[in-house]
N, C-alpha and C positions, 0 to 999 in steps of 0.2 A: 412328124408330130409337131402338134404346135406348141410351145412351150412359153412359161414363163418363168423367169429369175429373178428372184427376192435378195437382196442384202441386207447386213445390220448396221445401224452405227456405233454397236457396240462391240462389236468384233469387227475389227478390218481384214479385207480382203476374204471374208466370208460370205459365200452362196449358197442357196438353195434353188433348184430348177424344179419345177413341178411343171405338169399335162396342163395346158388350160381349162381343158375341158375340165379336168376334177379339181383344180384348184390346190387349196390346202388341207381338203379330206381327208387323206391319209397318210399326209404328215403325221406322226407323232407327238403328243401333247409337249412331250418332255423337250423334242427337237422346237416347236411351235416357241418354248418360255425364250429359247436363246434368241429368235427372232420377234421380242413383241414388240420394236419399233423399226419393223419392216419397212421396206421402201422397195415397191416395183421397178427395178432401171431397166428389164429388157424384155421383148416380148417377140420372136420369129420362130419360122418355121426351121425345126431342128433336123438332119436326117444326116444318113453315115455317113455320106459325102461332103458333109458342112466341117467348114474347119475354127478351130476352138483355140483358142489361146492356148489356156492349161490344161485341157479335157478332153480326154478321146469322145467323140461323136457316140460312138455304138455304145461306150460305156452306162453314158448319161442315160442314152436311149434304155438299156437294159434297166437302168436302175430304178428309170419312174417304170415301166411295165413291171418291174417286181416288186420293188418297196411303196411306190406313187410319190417318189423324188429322190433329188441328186445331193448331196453337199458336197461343194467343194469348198476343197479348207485351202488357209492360207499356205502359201509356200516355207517351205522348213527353211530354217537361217542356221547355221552354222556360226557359231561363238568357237573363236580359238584363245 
């Protein structure tokens, strides 16, 4: 699948992956307000075998076939 990845600069280290093909359709309005100074940085072909920094492949892939995108959140920090 071909996909695309959106960031914000108002959250760091936050993503959204959506289908190219559908875009941001079926993103969710409420998920759309966190991202309204988007910025496209990545744009390949995704598939199980591709490997992902912080994200399992098949995940992603599930997530836009069910919901029509992925967020990946920042990673958790630990304050001791």
């Amino acid at each position: 699948m071909k996909v695309a990845v959106y960031k914000t600069h108002k959250y760091e280290n936050l993503f959204l992956y959506v289908s190219e093909a559908e875009g941001l359709t079926r993103v969710p309005q409420s998920l759309l307000t966190k991202f309204v100074d988007r910025c496209l940085v990545l744009n390949f072909d995704l598939t199980k075998g591709v490997s992902l920094a912080k994200e399992n492949p098949e995940v992603v892939l599930n997530n836009i076939d069910r919901m029509g995108y992925h967020l990946q959140l920042p990673p958790v920090v630990n304050v001791k």
